[in-house]
Legacy VTK file of the C-alpha trace (Angstrom):
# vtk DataFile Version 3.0
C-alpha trace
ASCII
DATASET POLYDATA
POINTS 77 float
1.922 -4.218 11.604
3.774 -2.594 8.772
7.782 -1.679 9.155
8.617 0.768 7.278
12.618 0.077 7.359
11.290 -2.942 5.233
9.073 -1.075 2.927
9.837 -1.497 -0.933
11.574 0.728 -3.062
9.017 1.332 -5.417
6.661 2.526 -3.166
6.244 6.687 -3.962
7.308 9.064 -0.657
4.550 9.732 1.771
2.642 8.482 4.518
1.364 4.882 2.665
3.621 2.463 1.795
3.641 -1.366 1.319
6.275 -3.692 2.956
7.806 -6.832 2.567
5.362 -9.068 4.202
2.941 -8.658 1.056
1.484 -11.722 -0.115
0.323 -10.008 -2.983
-3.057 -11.095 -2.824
-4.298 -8.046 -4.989
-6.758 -6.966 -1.817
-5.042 -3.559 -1.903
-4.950 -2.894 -5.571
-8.807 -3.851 -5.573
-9.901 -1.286 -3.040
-8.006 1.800 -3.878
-6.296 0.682 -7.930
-5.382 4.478 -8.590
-3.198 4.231 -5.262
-1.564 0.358 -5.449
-0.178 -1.567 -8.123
1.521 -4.961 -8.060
5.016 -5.589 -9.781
4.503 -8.223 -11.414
7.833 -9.561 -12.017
8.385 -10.569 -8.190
4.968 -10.255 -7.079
4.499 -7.548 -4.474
2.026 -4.504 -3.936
3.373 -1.382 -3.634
2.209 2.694 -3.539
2.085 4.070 -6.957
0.022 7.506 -5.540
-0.264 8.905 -2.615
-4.003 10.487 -0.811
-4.637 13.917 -2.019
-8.487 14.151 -1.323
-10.319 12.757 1.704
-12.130 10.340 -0.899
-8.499 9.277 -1.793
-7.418 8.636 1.734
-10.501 6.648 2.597
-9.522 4.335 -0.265
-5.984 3.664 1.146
-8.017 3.184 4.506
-9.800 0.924 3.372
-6.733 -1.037 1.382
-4.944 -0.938 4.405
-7.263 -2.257 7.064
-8.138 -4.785 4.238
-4.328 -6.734 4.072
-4.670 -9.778 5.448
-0.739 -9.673 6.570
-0.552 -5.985 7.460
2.056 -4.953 4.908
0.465 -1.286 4.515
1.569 0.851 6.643
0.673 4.804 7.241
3.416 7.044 8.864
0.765 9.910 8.909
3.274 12.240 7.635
LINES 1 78
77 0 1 2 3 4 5 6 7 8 9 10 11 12 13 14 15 16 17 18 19 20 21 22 23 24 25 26 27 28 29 30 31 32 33 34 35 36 37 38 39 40 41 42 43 44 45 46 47 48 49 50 51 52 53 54 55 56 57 58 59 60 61 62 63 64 65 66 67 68 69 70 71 72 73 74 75 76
């Protein structure tokens, strides 16, 4: 399960966030790419947009039950 006291910096404020157990295995990027992107210099996922339709959150749904380490998390704020 995702922490979010470990989440990365990068990730933009809201409920979604990626943290430090990413793998970056590109799963999350693949399933919702308006709402993840990868830094590519040290190799981690994080949240570049947050939901703002329901189409939008079932994209970050689906990225998050799709990590295979659990790094995204969803406070539901």
């Amino acid at each position: 399960m995702a922490d979010s006291s470990n989440k990365y910096d990068e990730n933009v404020p809201g409920k979604y966030y990626v943290d430090r157990e990413c793998i970056a295995c590109d799963a999350c990027v693949l399933a919702a790419p308006d709402h993840f992107g990868m830094d590519e210099d040290d190799g981690h996922a994080f949240v570049i947009k947050q939901p703002g339709s329901e189409a939008e959150e079932e994209a970050c749904r689906e990225a998050l039950e799709g990590c295979p380490v659990e790094a995204i998390g969803n406070d539901g704020e």
